[in-house]
Structures are given as structure tokens and as C-alpha cells.
N, C-alpha and C positions, 0 to 999 in steps of 0.2 A: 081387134080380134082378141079373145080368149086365150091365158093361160091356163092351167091349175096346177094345183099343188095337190097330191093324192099319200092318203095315207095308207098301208098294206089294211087289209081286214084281218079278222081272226086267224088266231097261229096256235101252231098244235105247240104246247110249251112242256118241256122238257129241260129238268133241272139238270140232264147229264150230258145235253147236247150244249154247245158254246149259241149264247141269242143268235147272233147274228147268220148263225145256221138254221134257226126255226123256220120249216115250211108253211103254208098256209093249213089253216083246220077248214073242214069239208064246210066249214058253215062258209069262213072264209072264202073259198074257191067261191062257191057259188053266186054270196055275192058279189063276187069280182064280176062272172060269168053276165049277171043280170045288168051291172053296170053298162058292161061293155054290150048289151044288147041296145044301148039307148040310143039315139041320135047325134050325141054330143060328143059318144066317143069313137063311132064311123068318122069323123072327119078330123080327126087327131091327124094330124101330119108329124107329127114327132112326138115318139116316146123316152124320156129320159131315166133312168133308174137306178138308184142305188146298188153295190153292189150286194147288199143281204139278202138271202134266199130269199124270204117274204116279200119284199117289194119286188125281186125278181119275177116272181111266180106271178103278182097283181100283174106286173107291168107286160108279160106276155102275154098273159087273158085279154089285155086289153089291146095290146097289137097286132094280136089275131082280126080282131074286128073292124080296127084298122086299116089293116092291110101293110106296116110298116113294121119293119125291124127296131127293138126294143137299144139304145144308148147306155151298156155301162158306163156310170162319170163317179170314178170315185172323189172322194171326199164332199159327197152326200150321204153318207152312213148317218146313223145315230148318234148320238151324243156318245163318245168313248166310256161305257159305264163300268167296263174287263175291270178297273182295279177289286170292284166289290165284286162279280160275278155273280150268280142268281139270288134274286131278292124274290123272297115270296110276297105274294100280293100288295098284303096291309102293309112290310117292310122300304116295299117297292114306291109304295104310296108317300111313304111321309119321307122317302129321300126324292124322288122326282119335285115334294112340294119345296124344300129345301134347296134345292138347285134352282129353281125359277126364284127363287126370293131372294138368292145370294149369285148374283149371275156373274159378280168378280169372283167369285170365292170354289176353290174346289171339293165338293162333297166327301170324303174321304179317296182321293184320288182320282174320281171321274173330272171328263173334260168340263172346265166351268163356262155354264151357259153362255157367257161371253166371246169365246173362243168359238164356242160352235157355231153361232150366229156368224161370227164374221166368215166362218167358211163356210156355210152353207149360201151365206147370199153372193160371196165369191164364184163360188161354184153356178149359181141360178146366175149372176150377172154374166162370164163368161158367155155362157152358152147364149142369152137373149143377146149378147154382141152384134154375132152375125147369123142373128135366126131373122129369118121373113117374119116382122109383126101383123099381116095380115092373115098367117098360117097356125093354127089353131096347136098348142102345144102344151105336152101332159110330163109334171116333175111329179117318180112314184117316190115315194121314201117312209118316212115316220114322222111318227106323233112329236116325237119333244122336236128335232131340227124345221119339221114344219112351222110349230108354230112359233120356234125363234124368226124363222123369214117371214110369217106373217105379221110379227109384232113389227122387225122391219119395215114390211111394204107399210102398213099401216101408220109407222112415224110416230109408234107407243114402245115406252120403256117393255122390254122381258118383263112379262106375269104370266104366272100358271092360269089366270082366270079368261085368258083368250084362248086357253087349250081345248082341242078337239072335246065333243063329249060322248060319252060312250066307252072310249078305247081304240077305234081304229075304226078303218073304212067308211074316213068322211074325204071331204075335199075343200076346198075352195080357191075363187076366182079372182084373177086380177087380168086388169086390161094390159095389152103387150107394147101398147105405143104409152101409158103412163105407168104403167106400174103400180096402180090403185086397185085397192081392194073392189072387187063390183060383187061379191056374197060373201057369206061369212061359211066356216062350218056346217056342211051339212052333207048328211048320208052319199054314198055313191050312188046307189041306188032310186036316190030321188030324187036328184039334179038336174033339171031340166035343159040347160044350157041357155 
């Protein structure tokens, strides 16, 4: 059966609100809304989520449809980034590409890629312990600790070049009896299952 790894969609961003308070932007919601219309995520048996308002907001739109109550697990957050606090775009860019290239090394105070990875796949192993691998199950979160566990499950060093593309509101899959990548990256919205 079916994992995935889900990343929030679009977020109203506000440089005076702290990130990990950002809610979803209207584009966002809705594609969450359309996700969760699809067949793959009727049969989610377990929703697990970060505790950051965005991934919150995805992971209830989708446990609506479900019909299952949404998992906070903390220490699935995002990469710790609070030292620098809002990077505008271009600025955001060339420190996110810096952390994936230097995954011992800490960007001027953010958690280093390293560190996150081992707790985010901490966190993901915990939970697939004593979860039913026959029972279909959805980890919401972000973009940078996603694709540290995907570089994980996949048994490739941290690179920025296995990152989501776009910016958010993709997903992918791994089987729950091995732990192998079965898709790469790809929209929620068009994920077939």
C-alpha cells in the first residue's frame, strides 16, 4: 500500500507574520480542496501533519474527505530557518540552494540539512512502526524536510535538484512494506494514485 509525503500549496506570505504561522492563499485552499476530491485521498486512513498552520490547513481539507482526524507530530516542521527570519524571494533562493549543498554546515544559523533529515525520517519512521502497511497514509509538511526524506527513502546523498518544482502542492509516493520511492514529485492535483 501507499504512502505519501505532501507538501502544503500556496500560502498568503506576510513578512510581519512569523512562517510558520502562514495560512494557505485562496489558490492554495483550493487546490488542496481538488486534491482531496480525488480517489486516492477518500481512502487515506491516516493523516499526519506538521504542526505549521499551512500544512495544517492542507492536512484538514484533506481529512474532510477522508473522513479521518488530522495527526499533529511535531518535529516535522520545516527546516528551523527563525535565525535569518523573512528572506524575500531571490534572497530565499540562493540560501535554500546553500543549505542543500552544504547539508553539514549551518546557513547562517538555520538548522543544517543534516540535522533535519535525521529528524524528519525519525519522525516518518516512528509513526510507519506501528502503522498497518496495508492502510493507505498521507505525511503533510514542506518542501525542504520533504525532500530531505525523499533523498532518504531514495538512498541519494541531500541535493536541491530532487526538490519539489514549482514551490509547493506536490506529493510523492513510497510503498509502506519497503520504503521505495513508487513516483517522483508531482502535483496534488494530478496524482492518480
Amino acid at each position: 500500500m501507499f504512502g505519501l509525503y505532501i507538501t502544503h500549496p500556496q500560502v498568503k506570505i506576510d513578512p510581519q507574520v512569523p512562517v510558520p504561522k502562514w495560512g494557505l492563499s485562496d489558490i492554495g485552499a483550493e487546490r488542496a480542496r481538488k486534491a482531496a476530491s480525488s480517489n486516492w485521498a477518500k481512502r487515506l486512513t491516516r493523516i499526519i501533519s506538521s504542526d505549521e498552520t499551512k500544512a495544517i490547513e492542507t492536512a484538514e481539507i484533506l481529512a474532510e474527505a477522508a473522513g479521518v482526524t488530522i495527526e499533529i507530530m511535531h518535529g516535522t516542521h520545516e527546516n528551523d530557518r527563525s535565525a535569518t527570519g523573512f528572506l524575500p524571494p531571490d534572497k530565499f533562493e540562493e540560501a535554500a540552494n546553500w543549505f542543500f549543498a552544504h547539508p553539514q554546515e549551518s546557513f547562517r544559523g538555520w538548522e543544517r540539512a543534516a540535522d533535519a533529515q535525521a529528524r524528519i525520517v525519525a519522525a516518518v519512521n516512528t509513526v510507519l512502526a506501528t502503522h498497518d502497511a496495508a492502510a493507505p497514509i498521507a505525511f503533510v509538511g514542506h518542501g525542504g524536510v520533504g525532500t530531505l526524506l525523499k533523498c532518504h527513502l531514495a538512498g541519494r546523498p541531500i541535493g536541491r535538484d530532487r526538490d519539489q518544482p514549482g514551490g509547493g502542492g506536490n506529493l510523492y509516493a513510497f510503498g509502506l512494506a519497503d520504503r521505495r520511492l513508487s513516483c517522483d514529485w508531482t502535483p496534488i492535483e494530478d496524482w492518480q494514485g
